[in-house]
C-alpha positions in Angstrom: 0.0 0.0 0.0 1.1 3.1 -1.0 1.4 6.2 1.7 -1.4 8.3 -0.4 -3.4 5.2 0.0 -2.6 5.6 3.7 -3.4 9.0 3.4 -7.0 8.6 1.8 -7.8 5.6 4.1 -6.7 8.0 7.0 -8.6 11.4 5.8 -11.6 8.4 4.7 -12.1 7.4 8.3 -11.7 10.8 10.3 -14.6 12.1 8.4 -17.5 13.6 10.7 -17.8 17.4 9.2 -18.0 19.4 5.7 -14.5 20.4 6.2 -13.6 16.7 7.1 -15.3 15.6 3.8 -13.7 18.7 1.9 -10.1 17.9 2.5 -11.1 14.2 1.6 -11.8 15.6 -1.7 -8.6 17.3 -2.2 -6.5 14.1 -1.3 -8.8 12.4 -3.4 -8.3 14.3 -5.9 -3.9 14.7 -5.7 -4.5 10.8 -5.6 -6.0 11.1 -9.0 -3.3 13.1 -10.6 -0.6 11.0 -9.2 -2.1 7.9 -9.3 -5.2 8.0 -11.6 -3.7 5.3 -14.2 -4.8 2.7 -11.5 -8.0 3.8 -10.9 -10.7 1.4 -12.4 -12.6 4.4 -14.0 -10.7 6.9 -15.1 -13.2 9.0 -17.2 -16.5 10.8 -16.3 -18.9 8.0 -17.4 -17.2 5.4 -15.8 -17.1 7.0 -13.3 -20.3 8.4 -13.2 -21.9 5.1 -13.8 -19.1 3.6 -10.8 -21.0 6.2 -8.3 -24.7 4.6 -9.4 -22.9 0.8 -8.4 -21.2 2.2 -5.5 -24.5 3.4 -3.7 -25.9 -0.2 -4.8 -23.2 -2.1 -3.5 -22.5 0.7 0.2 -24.8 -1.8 2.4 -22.6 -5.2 1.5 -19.5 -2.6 2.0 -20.3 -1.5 5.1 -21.0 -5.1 6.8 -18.4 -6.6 5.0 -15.9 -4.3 6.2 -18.0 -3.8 9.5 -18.3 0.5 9.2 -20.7 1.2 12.2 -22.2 3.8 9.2 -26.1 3.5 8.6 -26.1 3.2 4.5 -29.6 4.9 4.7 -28.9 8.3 6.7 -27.1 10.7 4.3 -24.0 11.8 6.1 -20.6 13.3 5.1 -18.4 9.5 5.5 -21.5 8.1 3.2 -20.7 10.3 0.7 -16.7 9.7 1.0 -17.4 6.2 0.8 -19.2 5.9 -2.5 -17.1 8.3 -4.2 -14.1 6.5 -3.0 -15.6 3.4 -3.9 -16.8 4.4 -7.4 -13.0 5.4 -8.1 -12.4 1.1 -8.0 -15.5 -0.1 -8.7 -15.5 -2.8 -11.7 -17.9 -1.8 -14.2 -20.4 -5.3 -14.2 
């Protein structure tokens, strides 16, 4: 594992606030330009439809990995989650 994976993972679960979410987004996003070749969707569509199997698939995610998170109460880590998620999602 890289150490920007280690840093998203790290920003991923410290997220309670907007601002927590917001500086999510911007390591998400210098992951992207450093790393975006490994990233399963790389343009908008994928990616866009990513998001769509990423809010499918947040339930299974969050007991699999057991994320004390309810899937059905919008909150700032949701939100993290399926965007990070839709960054790696296969495309079925």
């Amino acid at each position: 594992m890289s150490d920007q994976e280690t840093d998203i993972d790290t920003y991923l679960n410290a997220i309670n606030t907007k601002d927590d979410f917001k500086k999510f987004l911007e390591v998400f996003l210098i992951d992207y330009l450093n790393d975006g070749d490994k990233w399963e969707n790389q343009n908008l569509e994928s990616f866009r439809k990513a998001l769509i199997a990423s809010t499918n698939d947040i339930e299974y995610y969050y007991t699999e990995m057991e994320i004390d998170n309810d899937p059905n109460v919008a909150n700032w880590r949701l939100f993290a989650d399926i965007i990070h998620g839709a960054a790696y999602q296969e495309q079925k």
